[in-house]
C-alpha positions in Angstrom: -1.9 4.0 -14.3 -3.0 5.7 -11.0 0.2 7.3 -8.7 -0.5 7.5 -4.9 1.7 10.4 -3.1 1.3 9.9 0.6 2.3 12.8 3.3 2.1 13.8 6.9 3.5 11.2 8.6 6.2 11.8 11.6 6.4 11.0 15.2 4.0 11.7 17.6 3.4 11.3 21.3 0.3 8.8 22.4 -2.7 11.2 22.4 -1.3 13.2 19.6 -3.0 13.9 16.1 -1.6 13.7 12.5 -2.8 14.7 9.0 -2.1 12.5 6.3 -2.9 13.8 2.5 -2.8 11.5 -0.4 -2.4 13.0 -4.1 -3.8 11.0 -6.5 -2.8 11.2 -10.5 -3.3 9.7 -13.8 -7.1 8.4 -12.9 -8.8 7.0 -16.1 -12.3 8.9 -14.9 -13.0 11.8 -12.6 -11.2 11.4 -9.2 -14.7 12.1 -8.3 -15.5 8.6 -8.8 -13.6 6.6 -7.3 -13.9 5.1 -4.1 -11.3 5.7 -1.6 -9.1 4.1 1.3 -6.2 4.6 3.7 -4.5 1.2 4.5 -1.7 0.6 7.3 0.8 -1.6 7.7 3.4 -2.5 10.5 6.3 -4.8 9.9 5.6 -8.4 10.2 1.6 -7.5 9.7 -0.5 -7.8 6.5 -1.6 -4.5 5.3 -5.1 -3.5 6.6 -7.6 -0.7 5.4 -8.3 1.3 8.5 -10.7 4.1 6.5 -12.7 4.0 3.6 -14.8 6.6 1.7 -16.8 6.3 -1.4 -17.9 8.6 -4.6 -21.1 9.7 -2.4 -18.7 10.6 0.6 -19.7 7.7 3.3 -17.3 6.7 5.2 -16.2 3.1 7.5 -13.3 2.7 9.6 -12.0 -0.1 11.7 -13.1 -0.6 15.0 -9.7 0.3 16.2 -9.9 3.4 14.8 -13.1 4.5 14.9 -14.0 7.5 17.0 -10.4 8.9 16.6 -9.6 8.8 12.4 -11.3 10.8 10.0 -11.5 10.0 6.4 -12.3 13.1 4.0 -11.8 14.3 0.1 -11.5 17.0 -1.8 -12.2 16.3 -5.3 -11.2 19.5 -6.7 -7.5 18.8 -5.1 -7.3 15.1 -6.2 -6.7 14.6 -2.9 -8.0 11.9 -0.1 -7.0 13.2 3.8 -7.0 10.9 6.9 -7.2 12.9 10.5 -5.5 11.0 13.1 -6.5 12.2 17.0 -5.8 10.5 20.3 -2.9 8.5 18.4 -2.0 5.1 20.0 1.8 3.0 20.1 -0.4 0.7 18.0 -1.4 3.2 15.1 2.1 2.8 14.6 3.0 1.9 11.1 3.3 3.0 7.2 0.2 4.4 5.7 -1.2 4.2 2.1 -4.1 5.3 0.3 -5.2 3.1 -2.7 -9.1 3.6 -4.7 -11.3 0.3 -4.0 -12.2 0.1 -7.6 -9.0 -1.4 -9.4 -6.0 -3.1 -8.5 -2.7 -1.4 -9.4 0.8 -0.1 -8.2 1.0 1.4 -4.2 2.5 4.5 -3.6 5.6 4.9 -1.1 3.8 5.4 1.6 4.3 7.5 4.7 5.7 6.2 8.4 3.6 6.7 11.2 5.7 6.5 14.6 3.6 7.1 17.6 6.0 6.7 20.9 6.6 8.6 23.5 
């Protein structure tokens, strides 16, 4: 069974950056190869991926964060990272990593508050 540890979170002012990191354990194959996402939700919302990156390290984003998150990995670390620049009230919820290639538990997640 796969474990998600999520990190980084806080508050932040609107134009402000965070680093999230994600540990990920107990993955049947290589961490290698899996493909990769970071997923948000705020309360009364249905959770949405905002970032994705695959085995081969290409990367897609949501159009509302595109130009200002940054998806990366580092394999040897078991560990997925999300840079957040020019933060916005509306980034504004818990984040989550998960792979895209099975379905399993979520990790705990980590709260994003951007506010001024």
């Amino acid at each position: 069974q796969m474990q998600y540890v999520e990190s980084g979170g806080g508050l932040a002012q609107p134009g402000g950056t965070l680093r999230l990191s994600c540990v990920v354990s107990g993955t049947p194959f290589s961490f290698s190869r899996y493909d990769m996402g970071w997923y948000r939700q705020s309360p009364g919302k249905t959770r949405e991926i905002v970032a994705a990156i695959t085995s081969s390290e290409i990367t897609n984003y949501a159009d509302s964060v595109k130009g200002r998150f940054t998806i990366s990995r580092d394999n040897a670390k078991n560990t997925v990272y999300l840079q957040m620049n020019s933060l916005k009230s509306e980034d504004t919820a818990v984040y989550y990593c998960h792979t895209r290639n099975r379905a399993g538990d979520w990790g705990q997640g980590t709260q994003v508050t951007v506010s001024s």
